[in-house]
C-alpha positions in Angstrom: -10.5 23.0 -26.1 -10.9 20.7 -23.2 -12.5 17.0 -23.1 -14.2 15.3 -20.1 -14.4 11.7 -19.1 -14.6 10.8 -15.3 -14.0 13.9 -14.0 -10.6 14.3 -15.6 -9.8 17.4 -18.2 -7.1 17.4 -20.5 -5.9 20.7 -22.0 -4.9 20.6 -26.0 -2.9 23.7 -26.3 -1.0 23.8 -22.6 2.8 24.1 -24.0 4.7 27.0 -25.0 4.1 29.5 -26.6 6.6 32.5 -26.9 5.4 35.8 -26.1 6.2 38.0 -29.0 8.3 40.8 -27.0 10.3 37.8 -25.5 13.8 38.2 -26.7 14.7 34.6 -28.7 17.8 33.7 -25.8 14.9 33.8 -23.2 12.4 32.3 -25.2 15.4 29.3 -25.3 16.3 29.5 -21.7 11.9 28.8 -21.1 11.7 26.2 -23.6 14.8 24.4 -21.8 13.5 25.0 -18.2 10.1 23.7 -19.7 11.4 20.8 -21.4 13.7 20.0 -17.7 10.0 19.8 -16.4 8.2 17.5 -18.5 11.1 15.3 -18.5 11.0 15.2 -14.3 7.3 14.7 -14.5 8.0 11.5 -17.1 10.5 10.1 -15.0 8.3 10.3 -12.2 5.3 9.0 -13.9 7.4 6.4 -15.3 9.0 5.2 -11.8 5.6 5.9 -9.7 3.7 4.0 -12.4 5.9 0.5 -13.1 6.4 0.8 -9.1 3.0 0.4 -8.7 1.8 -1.8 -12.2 4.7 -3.5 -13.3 4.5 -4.0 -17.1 1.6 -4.4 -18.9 0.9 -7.2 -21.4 -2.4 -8.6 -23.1 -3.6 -10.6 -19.9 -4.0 -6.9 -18.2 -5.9 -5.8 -21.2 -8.0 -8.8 -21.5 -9.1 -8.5 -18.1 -10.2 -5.0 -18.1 -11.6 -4.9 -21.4 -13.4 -8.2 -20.3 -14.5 -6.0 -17.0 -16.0 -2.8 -18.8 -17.6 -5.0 -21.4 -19.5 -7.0 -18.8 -20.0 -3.8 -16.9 -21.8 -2.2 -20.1 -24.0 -5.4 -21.1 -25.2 -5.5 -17.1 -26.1 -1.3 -17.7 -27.4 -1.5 -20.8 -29.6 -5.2 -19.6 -30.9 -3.3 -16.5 -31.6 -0.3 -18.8 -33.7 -2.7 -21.7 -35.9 -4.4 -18.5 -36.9 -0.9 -17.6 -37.7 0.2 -20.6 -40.5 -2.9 -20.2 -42.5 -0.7 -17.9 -41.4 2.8 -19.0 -44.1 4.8 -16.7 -43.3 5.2 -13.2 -39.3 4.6 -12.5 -39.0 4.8 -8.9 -35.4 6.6 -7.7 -33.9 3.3 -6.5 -34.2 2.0 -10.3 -32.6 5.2 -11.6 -29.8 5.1 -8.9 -29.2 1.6 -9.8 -28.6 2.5 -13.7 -26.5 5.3 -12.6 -24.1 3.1 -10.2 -24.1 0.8 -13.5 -23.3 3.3 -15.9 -20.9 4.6 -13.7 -19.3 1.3 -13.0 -18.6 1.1 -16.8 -17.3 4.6 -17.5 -14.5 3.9 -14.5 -13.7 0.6 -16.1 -13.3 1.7 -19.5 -11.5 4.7 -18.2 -8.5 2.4 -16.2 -8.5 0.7 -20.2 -7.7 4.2 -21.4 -5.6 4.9 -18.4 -3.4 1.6 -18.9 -3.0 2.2 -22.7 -1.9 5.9 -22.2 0.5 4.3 -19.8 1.9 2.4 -22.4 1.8 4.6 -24.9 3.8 7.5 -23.1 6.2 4.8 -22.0 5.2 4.8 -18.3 5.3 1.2 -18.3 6.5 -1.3 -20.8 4.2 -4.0 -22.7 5.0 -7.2 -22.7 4.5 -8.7 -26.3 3.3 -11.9 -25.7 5.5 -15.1 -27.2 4.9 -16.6 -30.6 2.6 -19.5 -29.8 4.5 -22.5 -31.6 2.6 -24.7 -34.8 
C-alpha cells in the first residue's frame, strides 16, 4: 500500500522480511546489517536536518500553519468568486486555482514534513517556557 501527497510515496511494508529457506544465523546477520542502515540514514537525517533547521519550537509551527491556512482560505476565496459565474472559465482562471491549490498542498506538506522531523527525532522541539501568573 502506498500514499501520495506532493509527489512523495511512502511504502508501508519496506522492512524485513525473512525468506523462509534463510537459515535463522543469516536471517540475524540481515536484520543487523539492516538495522546498521537505518541507523546511518537517522544519523544522517538527524545531522543534515538540525544543520540546516535548528530545533523546532511552536513559533515554526505557528508560522507555517498560519502560511497553509492563509494559503487555503486565498484557494478556496478565488474558487467561491468563480463559482459566481460558473459558465465559461477561461484557462488563466483555472491555472490560477491550480497555482493556489498547489501553493497550499506544499505548505501543509513542509507542516507535515517539520512534525515528522520531530517526531523521528531529526530535530529537537523546543517546549516553550511556562508563561508566569
Amino acid at each position: 500500500m502506498s500514499t501520495r501527497k506532493s509527489g512523495f510515496t511512502r511504502y508501508s511494508s519496506d522492512h524485513f522480511e525473512p525468506q523462509e529457506d534463510m537459515d535463522l544465523a543469516a536471517q540475524r546477520r540481515l536484520r543487523g546489517q539492516l538495522e546498521h542502515i537505518d541507523y546511518t540514514v537517522f544519523a544522517s537525517n538527524r545531522e543534515v536536518i538540525h544543520a540546516a533547521l535548528g530545533s523546532a519550537d511552536a513559533e515554526k509551527f505557528q508560522r507555517l500553519a498560519v502560511a497553509a491556512a492563509l494559503a487555503r482560505a486565498q484557494w478556496v476565496k478565488e474558487a467561491l468568486a468563480m463559482s459566481e459565474n460558473p459558465t465559461g472559465f477561461e484557462t488563466r482562471q483555472v491555472m490560477r486555482l491550480a497555482e493556489l491549490r498547489t501553493r497550499y498542498e506544499e505548505l501543509s506538506s513542509a507542516y507535515e514534513a517539520l512534525r515528522r522531523m520531530v517526531e523521528r527525532g531529526y530535530i529537537s522541539y523546543a517546549t516553550p517556557a511556562p508563561s508566569a501568573s
